[in-house]
N, C-alpha and C positions, 0 to 999 in steps of 0.2 A: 252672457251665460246665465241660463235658468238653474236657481240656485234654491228655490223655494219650496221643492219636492224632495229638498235634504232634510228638511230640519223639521222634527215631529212637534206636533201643537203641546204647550206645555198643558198640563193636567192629565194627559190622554197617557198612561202607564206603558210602558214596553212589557214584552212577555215575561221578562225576568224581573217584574216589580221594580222597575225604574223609571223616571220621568225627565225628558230631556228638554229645558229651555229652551226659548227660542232663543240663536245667538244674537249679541246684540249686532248694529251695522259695520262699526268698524272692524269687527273681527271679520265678519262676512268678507268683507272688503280684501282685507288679509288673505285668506282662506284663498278666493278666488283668485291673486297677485299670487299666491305661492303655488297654485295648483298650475297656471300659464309658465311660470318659471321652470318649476321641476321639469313640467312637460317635454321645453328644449332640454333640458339636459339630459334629460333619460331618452329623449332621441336622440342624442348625441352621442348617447354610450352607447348603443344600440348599433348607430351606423360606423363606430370604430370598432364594436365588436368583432365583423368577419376578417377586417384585417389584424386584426389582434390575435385569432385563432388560426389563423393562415399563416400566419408566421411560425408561432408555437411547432403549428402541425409539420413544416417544411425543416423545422430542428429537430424533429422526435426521432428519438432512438430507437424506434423499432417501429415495424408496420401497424402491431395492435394500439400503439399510444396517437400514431397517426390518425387512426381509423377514429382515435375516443376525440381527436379534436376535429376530426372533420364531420363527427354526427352529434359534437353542442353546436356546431356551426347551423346544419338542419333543423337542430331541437329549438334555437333560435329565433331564427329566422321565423318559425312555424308558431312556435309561442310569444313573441316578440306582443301582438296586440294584447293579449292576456295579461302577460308581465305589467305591461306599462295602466291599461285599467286597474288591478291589481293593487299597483303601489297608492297610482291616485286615490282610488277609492279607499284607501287606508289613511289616506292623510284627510281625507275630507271626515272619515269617521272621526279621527282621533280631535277634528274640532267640532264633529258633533256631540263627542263625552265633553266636551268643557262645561258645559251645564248642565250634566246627568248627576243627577239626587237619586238616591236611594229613598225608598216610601215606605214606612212601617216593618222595617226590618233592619238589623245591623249588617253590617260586613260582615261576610265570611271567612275567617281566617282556617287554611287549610293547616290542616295536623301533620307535623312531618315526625315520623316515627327515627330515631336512630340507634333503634336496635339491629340493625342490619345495614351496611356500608353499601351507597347504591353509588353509582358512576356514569357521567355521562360519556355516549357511546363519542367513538376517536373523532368522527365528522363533526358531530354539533360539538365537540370543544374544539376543535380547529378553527368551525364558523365565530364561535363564541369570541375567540382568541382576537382572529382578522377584525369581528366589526370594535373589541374593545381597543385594539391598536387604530383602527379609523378615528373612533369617536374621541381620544384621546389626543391626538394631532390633532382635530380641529377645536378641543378646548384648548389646547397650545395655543392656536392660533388667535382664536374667534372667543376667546370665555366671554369677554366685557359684552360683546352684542349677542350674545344667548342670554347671558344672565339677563341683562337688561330687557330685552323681549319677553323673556320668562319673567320678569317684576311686572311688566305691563300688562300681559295677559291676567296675572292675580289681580288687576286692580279692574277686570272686566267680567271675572269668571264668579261661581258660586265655591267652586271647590279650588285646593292648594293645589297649583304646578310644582314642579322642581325641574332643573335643567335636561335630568333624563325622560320625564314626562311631556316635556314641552313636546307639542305634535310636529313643529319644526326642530326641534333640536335633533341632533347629529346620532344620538341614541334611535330615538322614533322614527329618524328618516333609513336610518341601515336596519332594524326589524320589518320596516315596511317592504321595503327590498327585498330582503330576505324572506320574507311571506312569500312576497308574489313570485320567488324563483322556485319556490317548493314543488312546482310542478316539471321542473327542469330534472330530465333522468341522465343526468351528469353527474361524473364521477367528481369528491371533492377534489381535485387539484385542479380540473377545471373551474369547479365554482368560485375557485379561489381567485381566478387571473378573471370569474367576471366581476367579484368582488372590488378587486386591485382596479380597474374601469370604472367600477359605481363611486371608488375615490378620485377617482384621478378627475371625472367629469361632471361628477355630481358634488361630490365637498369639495374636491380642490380649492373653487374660488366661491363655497359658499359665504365668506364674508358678507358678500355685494349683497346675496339675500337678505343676511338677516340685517344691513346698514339699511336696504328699501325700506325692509319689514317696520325698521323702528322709527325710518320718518316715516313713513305711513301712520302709522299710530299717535307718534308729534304731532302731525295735522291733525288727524282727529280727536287733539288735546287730549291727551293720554300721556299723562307725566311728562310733561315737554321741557320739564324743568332738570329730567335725571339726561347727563351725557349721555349718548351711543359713542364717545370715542374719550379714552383716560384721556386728559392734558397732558401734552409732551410740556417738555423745557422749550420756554421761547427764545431763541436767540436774537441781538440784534439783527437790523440789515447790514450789516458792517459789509464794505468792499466783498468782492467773493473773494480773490487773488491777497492772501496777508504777506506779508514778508515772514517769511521762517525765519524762529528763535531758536538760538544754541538752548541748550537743557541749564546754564546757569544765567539764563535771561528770563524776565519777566516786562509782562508788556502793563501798559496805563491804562489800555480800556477800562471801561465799566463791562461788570459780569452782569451776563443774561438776569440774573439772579438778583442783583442790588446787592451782593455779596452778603448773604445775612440772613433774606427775607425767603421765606418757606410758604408755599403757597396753600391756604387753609384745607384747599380739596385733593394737593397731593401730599401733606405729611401730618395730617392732624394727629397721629401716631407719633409719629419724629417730634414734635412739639412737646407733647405728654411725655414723652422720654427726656426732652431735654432739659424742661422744669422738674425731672426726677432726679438726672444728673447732677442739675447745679447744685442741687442740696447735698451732695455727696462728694465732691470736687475733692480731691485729695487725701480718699479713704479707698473708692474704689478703683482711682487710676490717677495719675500725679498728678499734683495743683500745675498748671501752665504757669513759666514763671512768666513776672509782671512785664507787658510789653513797655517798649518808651513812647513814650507820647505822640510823636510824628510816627510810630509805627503806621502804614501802612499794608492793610487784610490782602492777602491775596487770592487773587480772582480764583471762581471755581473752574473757568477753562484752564488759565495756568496751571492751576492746583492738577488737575487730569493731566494734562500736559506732562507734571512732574514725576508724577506716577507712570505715567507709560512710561520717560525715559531708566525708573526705578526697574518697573516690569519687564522692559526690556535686555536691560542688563544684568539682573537677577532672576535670571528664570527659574533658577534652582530656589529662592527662596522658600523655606518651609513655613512661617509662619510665626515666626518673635516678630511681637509687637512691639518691644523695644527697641531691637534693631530698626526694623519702619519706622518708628519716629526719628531716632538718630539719624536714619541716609534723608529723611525727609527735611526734616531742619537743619543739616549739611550744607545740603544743597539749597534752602532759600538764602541761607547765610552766606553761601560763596553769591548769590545773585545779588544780595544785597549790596554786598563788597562790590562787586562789579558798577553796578549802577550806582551807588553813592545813597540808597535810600533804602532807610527799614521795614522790612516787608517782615510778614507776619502771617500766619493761617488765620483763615476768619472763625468766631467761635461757631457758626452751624458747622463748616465743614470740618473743625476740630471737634464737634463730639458725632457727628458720622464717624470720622475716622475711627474715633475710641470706643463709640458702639459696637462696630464691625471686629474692632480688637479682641472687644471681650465676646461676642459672638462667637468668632473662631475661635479664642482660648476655652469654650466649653467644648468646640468641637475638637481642639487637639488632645480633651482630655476625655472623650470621652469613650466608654469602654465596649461601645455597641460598635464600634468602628474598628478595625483591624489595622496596626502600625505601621502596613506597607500601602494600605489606600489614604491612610491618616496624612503622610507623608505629602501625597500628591493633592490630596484636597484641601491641605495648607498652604498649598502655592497658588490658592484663587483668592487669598485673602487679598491682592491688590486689586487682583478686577475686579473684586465685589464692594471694595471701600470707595472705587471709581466708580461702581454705578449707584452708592449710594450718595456722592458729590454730586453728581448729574442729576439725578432723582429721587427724592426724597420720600418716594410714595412707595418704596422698594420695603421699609419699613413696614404699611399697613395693609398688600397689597399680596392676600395669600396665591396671586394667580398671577403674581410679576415671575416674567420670563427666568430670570434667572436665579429667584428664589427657589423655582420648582425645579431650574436645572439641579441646582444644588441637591436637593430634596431627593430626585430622583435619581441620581450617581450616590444617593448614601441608601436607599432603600436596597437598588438593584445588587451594592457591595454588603448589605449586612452580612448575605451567608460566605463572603468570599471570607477562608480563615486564615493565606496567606501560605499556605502550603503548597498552592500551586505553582507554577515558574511562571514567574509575569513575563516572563519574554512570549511565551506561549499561550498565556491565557488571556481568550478573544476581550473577557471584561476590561480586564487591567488595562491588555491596547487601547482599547476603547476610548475608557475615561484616559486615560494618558493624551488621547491625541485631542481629547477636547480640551485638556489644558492645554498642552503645547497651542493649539488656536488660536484662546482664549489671549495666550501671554504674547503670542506673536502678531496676531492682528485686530484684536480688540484694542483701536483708539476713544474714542468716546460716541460712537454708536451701537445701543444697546441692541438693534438690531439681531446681530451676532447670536445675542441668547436664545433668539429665537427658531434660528437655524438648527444650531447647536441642538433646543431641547428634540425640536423635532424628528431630527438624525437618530436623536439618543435614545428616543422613544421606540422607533423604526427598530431601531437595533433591538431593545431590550425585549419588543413582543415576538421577533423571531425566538429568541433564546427562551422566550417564558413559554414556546406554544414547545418548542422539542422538550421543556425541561417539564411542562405538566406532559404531552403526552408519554415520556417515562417514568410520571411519576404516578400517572393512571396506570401505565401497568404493572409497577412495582406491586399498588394499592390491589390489583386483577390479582398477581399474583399470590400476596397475601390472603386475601380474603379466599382466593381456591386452598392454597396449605390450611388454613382455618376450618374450613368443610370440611377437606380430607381427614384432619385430626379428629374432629369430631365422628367422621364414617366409621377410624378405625377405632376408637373410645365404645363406638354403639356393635361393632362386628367383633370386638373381642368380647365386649359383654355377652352376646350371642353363643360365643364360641363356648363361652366358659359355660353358661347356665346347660347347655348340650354334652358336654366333654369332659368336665369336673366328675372325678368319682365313675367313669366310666374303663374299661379295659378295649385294646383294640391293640393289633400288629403295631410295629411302629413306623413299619412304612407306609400305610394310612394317618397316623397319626401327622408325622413331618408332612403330607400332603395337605393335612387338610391346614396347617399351620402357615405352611408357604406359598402353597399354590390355590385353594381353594379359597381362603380368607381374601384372598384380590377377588374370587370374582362373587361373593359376597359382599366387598366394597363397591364393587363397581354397580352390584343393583343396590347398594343404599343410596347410591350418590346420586344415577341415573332417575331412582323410579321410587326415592322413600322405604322408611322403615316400616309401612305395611300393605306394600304393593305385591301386587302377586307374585312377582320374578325374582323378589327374596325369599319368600314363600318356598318357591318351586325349589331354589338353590340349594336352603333349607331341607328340605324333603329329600333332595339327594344325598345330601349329606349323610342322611340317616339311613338310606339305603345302601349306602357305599359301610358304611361302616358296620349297619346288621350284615352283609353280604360275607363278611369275614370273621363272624361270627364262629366257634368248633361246637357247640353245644347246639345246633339248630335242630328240631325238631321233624320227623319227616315229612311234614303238612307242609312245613317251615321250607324242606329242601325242595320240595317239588314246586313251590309257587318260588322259589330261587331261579327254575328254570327259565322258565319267562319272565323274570324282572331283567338278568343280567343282562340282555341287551337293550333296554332302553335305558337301562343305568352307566353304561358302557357309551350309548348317546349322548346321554346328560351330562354325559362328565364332559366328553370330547368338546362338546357346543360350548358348554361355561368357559372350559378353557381359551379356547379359542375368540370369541367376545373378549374375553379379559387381555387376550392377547399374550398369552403367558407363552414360555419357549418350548417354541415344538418340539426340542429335542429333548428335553425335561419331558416333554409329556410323552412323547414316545417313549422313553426310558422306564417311565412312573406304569403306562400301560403293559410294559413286556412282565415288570415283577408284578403285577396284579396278578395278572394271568398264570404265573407263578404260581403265588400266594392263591388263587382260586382253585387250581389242580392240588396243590398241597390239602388244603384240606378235602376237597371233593375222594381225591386217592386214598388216604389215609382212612376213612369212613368206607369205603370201597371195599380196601382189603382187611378191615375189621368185619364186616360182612361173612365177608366169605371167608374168615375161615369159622366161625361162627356156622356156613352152611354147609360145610366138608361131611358131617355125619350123619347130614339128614336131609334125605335127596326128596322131602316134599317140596310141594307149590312155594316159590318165594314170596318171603309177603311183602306190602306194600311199598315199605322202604326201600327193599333191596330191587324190587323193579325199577326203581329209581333209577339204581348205578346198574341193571342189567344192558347193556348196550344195545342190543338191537329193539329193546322196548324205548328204551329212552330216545332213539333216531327216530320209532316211529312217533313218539310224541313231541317231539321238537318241530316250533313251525320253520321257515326260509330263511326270516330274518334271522332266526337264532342260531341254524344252522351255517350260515353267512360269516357268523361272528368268529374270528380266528380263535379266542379264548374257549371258548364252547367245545368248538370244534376239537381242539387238543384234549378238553376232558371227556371227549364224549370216545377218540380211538386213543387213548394214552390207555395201553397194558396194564394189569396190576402189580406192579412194585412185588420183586421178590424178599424186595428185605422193607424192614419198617422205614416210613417214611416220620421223619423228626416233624412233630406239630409247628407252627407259626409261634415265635417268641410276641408272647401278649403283653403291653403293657399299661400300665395304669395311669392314667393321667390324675395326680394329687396337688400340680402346683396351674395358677391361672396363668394361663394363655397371653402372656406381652407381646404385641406384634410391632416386627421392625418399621421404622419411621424411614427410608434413604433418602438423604439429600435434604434432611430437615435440621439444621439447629437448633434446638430449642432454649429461651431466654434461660441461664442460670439464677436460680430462685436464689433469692436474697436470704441469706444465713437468718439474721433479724429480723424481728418480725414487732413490728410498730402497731399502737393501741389505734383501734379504729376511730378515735377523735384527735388523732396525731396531726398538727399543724403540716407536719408536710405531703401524709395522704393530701389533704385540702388543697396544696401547694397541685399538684400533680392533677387531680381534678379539674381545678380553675384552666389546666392548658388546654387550649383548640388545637384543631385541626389546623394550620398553616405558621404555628408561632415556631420562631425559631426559639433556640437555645442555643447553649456554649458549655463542653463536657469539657473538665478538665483532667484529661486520659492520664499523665505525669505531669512531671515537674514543668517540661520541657512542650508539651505538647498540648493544642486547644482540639478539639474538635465541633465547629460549627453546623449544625442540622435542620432539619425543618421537622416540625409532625406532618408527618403524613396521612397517619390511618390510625382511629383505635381500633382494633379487631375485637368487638363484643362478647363472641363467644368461647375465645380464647384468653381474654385480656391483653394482649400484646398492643404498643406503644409500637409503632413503625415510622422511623426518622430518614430519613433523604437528604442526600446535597443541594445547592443548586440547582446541579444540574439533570435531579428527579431520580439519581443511584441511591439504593438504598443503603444507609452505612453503620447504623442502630438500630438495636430492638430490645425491649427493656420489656419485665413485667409493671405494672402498677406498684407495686411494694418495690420491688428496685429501684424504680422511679426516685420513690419517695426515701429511700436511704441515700441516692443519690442527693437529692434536697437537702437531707439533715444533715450531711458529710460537707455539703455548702462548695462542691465539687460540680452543683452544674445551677446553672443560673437562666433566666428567660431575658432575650435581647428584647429592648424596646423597639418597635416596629412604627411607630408615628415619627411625622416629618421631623427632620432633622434642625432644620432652620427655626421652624416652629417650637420645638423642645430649647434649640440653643437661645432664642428670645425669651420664651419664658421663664428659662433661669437666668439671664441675664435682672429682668425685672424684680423674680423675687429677691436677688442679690441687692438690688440695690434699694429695695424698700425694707430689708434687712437694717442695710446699711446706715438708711433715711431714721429707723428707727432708734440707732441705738446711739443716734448722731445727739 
């Protein structure tokens, strides 16, 4: 493969002021092995795609969902050469950035403003969701040969890798993917099942790549000294076929182990702990009383051995350390009895065991965990003291299988508060049946963790992609209530600076309060506060309300003529837009038109009698209301309009007609909120350098907390949203429901009332070791 038309001559600048080395050979090398690799597999995915879609399609409940899987099938098939150029060429790129320097300029760091809550649309977090659930499974799998590929590359490149940058890792190979499908006009639930295909046949077994990838680079002496594979525990060759031991029988082998000895490269951690221990022996956890002399260590297969028949028969176990040591030294002591010879734990796999003791005892006491998950995640404390017998690198090994399982059943459980029915709720099954597993077919192949994490992971990203997309829309929601508050804030101000101190009927007045003030909202919302369709709404406004005016002037009444129907227009169309109720607005038109003959009559028969004694020419005003002048001056549309029309043949009133009760608007204008709560402002009011403002500040967007509602009751939440222009605090379940909403000052009374607290959110195993540590260098201190 000609590969020399990839890689630009170094000194020669790119258009955007960068400069790309030449790669060196081995990487080329690399590049090239991974480019033929990928190739099969993404034709792989490709040629199981139609029967992958053919399937789907011959399930689909209805003809339109058939028809959307039998035209990705075509979009395919037709895009298939694009696709796959596409990804390659994206991987060859991302090894021609391995040596791109910037020249006489810094990075650009982009400015992200968070004045304003922005949200990614439901497709790209769903895509976002699927490739984080992929990439996540094959760190499960594959960490030790990413990481170590990703070390080798930094010792060839110019600039820092990291595992998600690596142009082979599991990150950069599903963005490449996902690039090149952007031209696919499929709907996402399709892209999801070609997604679920780019795992199944692209990562499933990329192991094998990155194991080539890293002896390819061993030959080409590139750190041939760092493993591509942790050290298991080596067992003897012993017989395959052993005779099975009752549970109070120990055998005379020698242990894999030397019973004792800790291998430098898998527990150099476990070592440092144990030279911290000794110095501590019988402050942080009981002195071992002194063995007898012939005592005899027992083996660390035994020792598992003794444990599963412990684990097996106590599955219920919650997690006393004391009790485990009592059934554990029970039970060597009836084997010893048995056999006639003093057996003994040996001291490594006695301070694992005691390690792991006090490990759990932070996690049974810890308050970020809820009592009824605490429960069942005290009953791993034997598989976990088993796989710290078996392997001692469990200790320094933040990407050991079953550290992260642990880690990940406490993260996934933080927001669970125990409220829900664990019979019913899918987490609690969940981790339930992974214990039950754990306690029933974990013998001493760690294997098991692997399975386990990977299931759990599966599980957890379904739950996290439903539980963000309700909590994207809770956030939709909010942020729309947020606008509208502010619409109706800027159109009552409106209303008021126009209406204040003014006089009008009152059933204009209640119009313009109830019915018109919406579609005044609706062009601030639509089109801004100085767009022309608030403008226009505006202008109606003022014509609807001089229209009913009794003191009009006759220049005033005559140019009345021709305004009332296009203000009769204007009204209708607002209404309508806004969508307000047509029976309301029929209602609200009939007494207008009322209200417009009322005064038009009234003015009418003050006229005339006014002209009863003097039979000259009428003047200007009264040709107004003389009816067959005023017909012939009315244009179609005006005479069209039913209101018109009634004033123009409505008789004159024999008796007086009672004027329109006018009233004055003296108080400002509140308009109703439906369907809004709004947070209850905190009575108290805290000094703006108040430690707990600060408290409340310091929270992000996705940290939980724990409200303590009564006595009796917790309430667990997530943040979800500040809402900036409102100030609102919006808290969510797990499961993305929203179940709080506090202002900032409430917040913070909440804080100083010590009624709501922030869960720590970092690994759980992680936290539990390093109190463990500082406990016992406490201890070493005061020793």
């Amino acid at each position: 493969m000609h590969t020399d038309a990839k890689v630009v001559p170094l000194g020669k600048p790119a258009a955007d002021g960068t400069a790309v080395g030449r790669l060196p050979l081995p990487l080329i090398q690399l590049r090239d092995y991974a480019a033929q690799n990928l190739r099969s597999r993404i034709a792989a995915l490709f040629d199981k795609a139609d029967d992958s879609l053919f399937e789907m399609a011959d399930k689909a409940g209805s003809n339109a969902e058939q028809n959307a899987y039998f035209e990705a099938m075509r979009d395919l098939r037709l895009k298939r050469k694009g696709i796959e150029r596409s990804f390659l060429q994206t991987i060859f790129d991302g090894f021609a950035r391995l040596n791109k320097v910037e020249i006489g300029r810094p990075a650009k760091v982009e400015a992200v403003s968070m004045d304003s809550l922005t949200l990614v649309q439901n497709d790209a977090l769903e895509e976002s969701v699927a490739v984080d659930t992929m990439v996540s499974k094959v760190m499960g799998r594959d960490a030790a040969g990413v990481t170590h590929l990703t070390t080798r590359l930094n010792t060839l490149i110019s600039k820092k890798l990291d595992d998600k940058t690596n142009p082979l890792g599991p990150q950069a190979l599903c963005e490449a993917f996902l690039a090149g499908c952007q031209s696919l006009g499929v709907e996402i639930k399709v892209k999801l099942i070609i997604l679920k295909l780019f795992e199944k046949h692209v990562l499933g077994d990329i192991s094998e790549l990155y194991a080539e990838a890293n002896q390819l680079l061993i030959k080409a002496g590139v750190l041939p000294e760092l493993k591509s594979q942790l050290p298991k525990p080596k067992r003897p060759a012993a017989a395959p076929q052993r005779p099975a031991l009752a549970a109070d029988e120990l055998s005379d082998e020698p242990d894999w182990d030397d019973n004792g000895a800790v291998a430098a490269d898998q527990g150099h951690a476990f070592m440092a702990l144990q030279n911290l221990m000794a110095q501590v022996r019988g402050l942080a956890f009981p002195q071992r009383a002194p063995q007898q002399a012939d005592a005899v260590p027992v083996s660390s297969r035994d020792l598992t051995r003794l444990l599963s028949f412990m684990q097996q028969r106590h599955q219920q176990f919650t997690g006393d350390s004391g009790e485990l040591r009592d059934q554990l030294e029970g039970l060597i002591a009836k084997a010893s009895a048995k056999s006639g010879k003093n057996r003994a734990v040996g001291q490594v796999d006695d301070d694992a065991i005691n390690l792991v003791s006090m490990l759990f005892d932070f996690i049974l006491d810890d308050r970020n965990l809820s009592d009824g998950l605490k429960a069942l995640i005290g009953r791993l404390q034997i598989p976990m003291i088993k796989v710290a017998v078996i392997d001692k690198s469990f200790f320094n090994r933040g990407g050991h299988p079953a550290r992260r399982l642990l880690n990940e059943i406490a993260s996934a459980a933080l927001g669970w508060s125990g409220k829900e029915d664990s019979e019913r709720d899918a987490l609690y099954q969940k981790i339930e049946t992974i214990v039950q597993r754990l306690l029933k077919d974990f013998d001493d192949d760690p294997q098991i963790f692997n399975e386990l994490l990977a299931d759990f992971l599966n599980f957890v990203g379904d739950e996290k992609r439903r539980s963000e997309l309700l909590e994207q829309r809770t956030r939709d929601a909010e942020e729309g209530r947020a606008r509208s508050q502010i619409a109706r804030e800027k159109v009552e101000e409106l209303l008021n600076m126009r209406l204040v101190g003014r006089s009008m009927p009152e059933l204009v007045l209640e119009f313009l309060k109830d019915a018109w003030s919406k579609v005044l909202l609706l062009a601030y919302l639509k089109h801004g506060m100085e767009s022309e369709p608030l403008k226009q709404s505006l202008d109606t406004m003022e014509q609807l309300i001089w229209s009913v005016q009794p003191d009009l002037s006759a220049d005033e009444r005559r140019r009345l003529v021709s305004v009332v129907p296009g203000l009769l227009k204007a009204l209708r169309e607002g209404l309508e837009e806004a969508a307000y109720d047509p029976f309301a607005t029929s209602e609200f038109f009939t007494k207008l038109e009322v209200l417009h003959m009322q005064l038009f009559t009234q003015h009418k028969k003050a006229l005339e009698r006014k002209a009863e004694p003097q039979p000259e020419p009428l003047a200007a005003d009264e040709q107004l209301l003389d009816v067959p002048v005023l017909q012939a001056d009315l244009s179609s549309e005006f005479l069209s309009t039913p209101a018109v029309e009634a004033l123009v043949e409505a008789p004159a009133p024999e008796e007086d007609v009672d004027a329109p009760v006018m009233v004055e608007v003296v108080e400002e204008i509140v308009l109703a909120s439906p369907q809004e709560t709004a947070p209850k402002e905190a009575e108290e009011i805290l000094d703006a350098d108040d430690e707990s403002l600060a408290q409340v500040d310091a929270l992000h967007v996705g940290a939980w907390v724990e409200l303590q509602e009564d006595e009796e009751h917790r309430l667990r939440c997530k943040l979800a949203a500040v809402i900036k222009p409102t100030g609102k605090y919006v808290f969510v379940n797990r499961t993305g429901m929203k179940v709080l909403e506090k202002t900032r000052m409430g917040l913070a009374i909440e804080f100083r009332r010590a009624s709501i607290r922030v869960l720590n959110d970092n690994l759980l195993f992680d936290r539990a070791l390093e109190s463990v540590i500082g406990n016992l260098r406490r201890l070493k201190d005061q020793a």
